[in-house]
N, C-alpha and C positions, 0 to 999 in steps of 0.2 A: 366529449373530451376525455382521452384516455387518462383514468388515475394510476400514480405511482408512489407506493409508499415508501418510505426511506427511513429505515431502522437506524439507530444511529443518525441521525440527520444534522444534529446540533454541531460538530465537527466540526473539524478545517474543509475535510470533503464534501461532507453534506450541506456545509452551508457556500461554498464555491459551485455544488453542482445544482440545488434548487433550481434557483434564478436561469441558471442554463437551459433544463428542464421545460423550467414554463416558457421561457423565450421559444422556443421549439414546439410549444403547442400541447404540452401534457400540463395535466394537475397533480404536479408532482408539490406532495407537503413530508415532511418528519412526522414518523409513526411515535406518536408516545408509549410508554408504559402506566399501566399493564397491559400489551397486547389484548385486542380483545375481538371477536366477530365484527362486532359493532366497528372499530376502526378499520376496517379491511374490506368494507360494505363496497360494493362495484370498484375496487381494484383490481388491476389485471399485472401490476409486477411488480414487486419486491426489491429493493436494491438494501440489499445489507449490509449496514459499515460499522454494527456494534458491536466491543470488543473492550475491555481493559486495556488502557494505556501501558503501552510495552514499558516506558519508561518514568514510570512515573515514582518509581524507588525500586530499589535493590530487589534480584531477585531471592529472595527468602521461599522455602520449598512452601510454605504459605499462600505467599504471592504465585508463583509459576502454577498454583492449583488454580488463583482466580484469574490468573489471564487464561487461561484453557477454558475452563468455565466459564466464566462471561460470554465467551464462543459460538461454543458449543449446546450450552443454554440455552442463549435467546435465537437460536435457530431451532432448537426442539420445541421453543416454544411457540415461532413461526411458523413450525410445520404442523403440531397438533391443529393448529386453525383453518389452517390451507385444507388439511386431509378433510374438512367438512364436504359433502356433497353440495351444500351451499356456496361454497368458495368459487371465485372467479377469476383467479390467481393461477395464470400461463407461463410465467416467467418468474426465476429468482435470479441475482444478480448478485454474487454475494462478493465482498473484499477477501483478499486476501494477501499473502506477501512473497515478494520473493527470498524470502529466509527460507521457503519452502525446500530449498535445495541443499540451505546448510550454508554455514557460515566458512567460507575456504576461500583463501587467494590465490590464484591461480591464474592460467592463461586458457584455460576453456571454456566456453561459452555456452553456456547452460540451457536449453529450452523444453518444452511445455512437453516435452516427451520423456525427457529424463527423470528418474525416482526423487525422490523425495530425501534428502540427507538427514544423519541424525545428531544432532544435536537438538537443543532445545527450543530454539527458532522453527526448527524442521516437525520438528513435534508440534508447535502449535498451529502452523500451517499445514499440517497432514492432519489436524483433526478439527480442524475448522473446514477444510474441504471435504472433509467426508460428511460431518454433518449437513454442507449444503447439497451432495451428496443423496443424501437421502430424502430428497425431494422428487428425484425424477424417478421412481417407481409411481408418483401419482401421477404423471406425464405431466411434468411442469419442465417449462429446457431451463434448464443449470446453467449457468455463467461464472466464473468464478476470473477476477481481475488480481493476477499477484502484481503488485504495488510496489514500486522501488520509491527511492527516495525522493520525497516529495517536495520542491523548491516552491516554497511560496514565504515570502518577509512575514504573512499575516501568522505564520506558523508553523509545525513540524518542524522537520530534523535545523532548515536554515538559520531562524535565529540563533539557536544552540552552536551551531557550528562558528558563526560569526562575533562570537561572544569576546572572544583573545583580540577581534578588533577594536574594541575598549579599548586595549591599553596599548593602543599604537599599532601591534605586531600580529601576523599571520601566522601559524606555522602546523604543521603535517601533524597528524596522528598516528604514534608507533613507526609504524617504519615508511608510513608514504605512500607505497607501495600497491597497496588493494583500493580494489575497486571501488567508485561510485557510482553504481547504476541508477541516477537520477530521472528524474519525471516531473515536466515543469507542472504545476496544479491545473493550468489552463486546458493543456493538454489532455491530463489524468481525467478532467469534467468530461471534454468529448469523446473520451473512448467510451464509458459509461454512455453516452449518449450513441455511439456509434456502434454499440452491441444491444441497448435498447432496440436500436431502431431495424439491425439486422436481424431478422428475427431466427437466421439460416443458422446462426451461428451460436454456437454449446463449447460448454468445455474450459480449459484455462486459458487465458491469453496473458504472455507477462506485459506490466505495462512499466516502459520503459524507452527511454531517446535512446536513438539506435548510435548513438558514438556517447558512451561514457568516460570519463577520465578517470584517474588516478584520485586521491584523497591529494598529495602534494600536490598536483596538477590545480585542482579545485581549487585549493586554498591558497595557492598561488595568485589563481584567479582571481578571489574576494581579493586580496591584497591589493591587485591594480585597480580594479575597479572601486574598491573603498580608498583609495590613495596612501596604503597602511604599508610598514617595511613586511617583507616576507623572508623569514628564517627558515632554510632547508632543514635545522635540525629539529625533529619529532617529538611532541610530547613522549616520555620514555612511558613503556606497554605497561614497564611492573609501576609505574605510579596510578596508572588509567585502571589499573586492575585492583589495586589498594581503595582507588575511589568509588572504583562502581562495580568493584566483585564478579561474578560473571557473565555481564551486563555489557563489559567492558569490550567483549565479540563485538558488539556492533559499530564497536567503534575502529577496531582494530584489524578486522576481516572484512573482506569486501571481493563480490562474485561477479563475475562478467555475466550478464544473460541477454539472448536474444530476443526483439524485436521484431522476429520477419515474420514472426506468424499472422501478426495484426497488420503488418504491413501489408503479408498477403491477400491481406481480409480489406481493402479498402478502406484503410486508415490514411492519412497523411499529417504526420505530425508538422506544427506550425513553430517548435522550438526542438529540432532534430538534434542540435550542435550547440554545445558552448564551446568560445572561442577559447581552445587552448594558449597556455603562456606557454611564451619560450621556457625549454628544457636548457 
């Protein structure tokens, strides 16, 4: 039985992907720390999801060093083990985001060929992929999944988002406007399984439902479907910016990106489309 270890495992991802994993016929467990030989003993791939929670307070020039860090790190420290002549580690598989491209509202549609933007989202996803990166000089194939927004009740961006439906009401962030490049959890499990199992296949793929909405569009949505009133007018940008500093981009920007590369690749998403409300 093939083993897979999973950095980061404890997660929203790692623990929706496990169970998927074994149901599939691997011995996929969460690698603990301190990485060591010993836990990487007849492994043959790597799926890295460890990393500093993007939001788990203000970014302070502090903080923005240990979310790059945490990165960047615990892949240098993955690689020093792999690089053993002992190791048996053919694949890494690592997370990544699609901030990669830079936090911009716009109407063009981003894909896995396009640079890398700069702001500070783009910064941690251009150097979280180059450290996985620098794995495949040991001829290990690279994978690298940029991750949009992850809809699962059990956690990430969704509860947070549906939090205003407490107190009755729905309504848009800043102007509405940008993008939700969403990715139901279910989903986000089997592409990880569906580039596991490809083994043809290197590189970035973004992982994302190929019709995303609007932020109003979305929140619309929760509205009807939580039976809550929905108010067109927007949390205002300069309050969201007072709250969460420069933090407040992710809430405020939002980037189209393309799906067809994994599409291309023999994927078939099982939650393509949330039902837009009427405009």
């Amino acid at each position: 039985m093939e083993k897979i270890a999973i950095a980061g495992g404890s997660g929203l991802i790692g623990q929706a992907l496990i169970p998927v994993l074994q149901s599939a016929g691997f011995d996929a467990f969460a690698l603990r720390r301190p990485y060591t030989p010993d836990s990487l003993s007849g492994v043959t791939t790597i799926i890295n999801l460890a990393g500093e929670n993007l939001s788990a307070g203000r970014w302070t020039e502090e903080r923005k060093k240990k979310i790059i860090e945490s990165r960047v790190n615990s892949l240098a420290s993955l690689r020093e083990l792999v690089s053993h002549k002992s190791s048996t580690i053919k694949t890494l598989i690592s997370a990544s985001a699609i901030g990669y491209y830079g936090s911009t509202t716009s109407d063009r549609i981003y894909s896995e060929t396009d640079p890398a933007g700069n702001d500070f989202l783009a910064e941690v996803c251009h150097e979280w992929e180059s450290a996985a990166d620098s794995f495949e000089p040991l001829g290990i194939r690279v994978v690298k999944i940029r991750i949009g927004v992850v809809l699962s009740e059990k956690g990430g961006a969704l509860p947070k988002m549906m939090m205003p439906l407490k107190f009755g009401v729905s309504v848009p962030l800043g102007s509405g406007k940008q993008w939700l490049p969403w990715i139901h959890i279910d989903d986000l499990v089997r592409i990880f399984l569906h580039l596991l199992q490809h083994r043809e296949l290197s590189g970035p793929f973004n992982a994302v439902a190929p019709n995303p909405l609007t932020n109003s569009e979305f929140m619309k949505l929760l509205a009807v479907q939580k039976h809550r009133l929905f108010f067109p007018i927007g949390v205002p940008a300069f309050l969201l910016k007072a709250l969460l500093g420069e933090m407040a981009v992710v809430t405020l920007e939002g980037t189209r990106v393309s799906a067809e590369k994994l599409i291309k690749s023999g994927f078939k998403f099982e939650v393509s489309s949330l039902p837009a409300p009427s405009r």
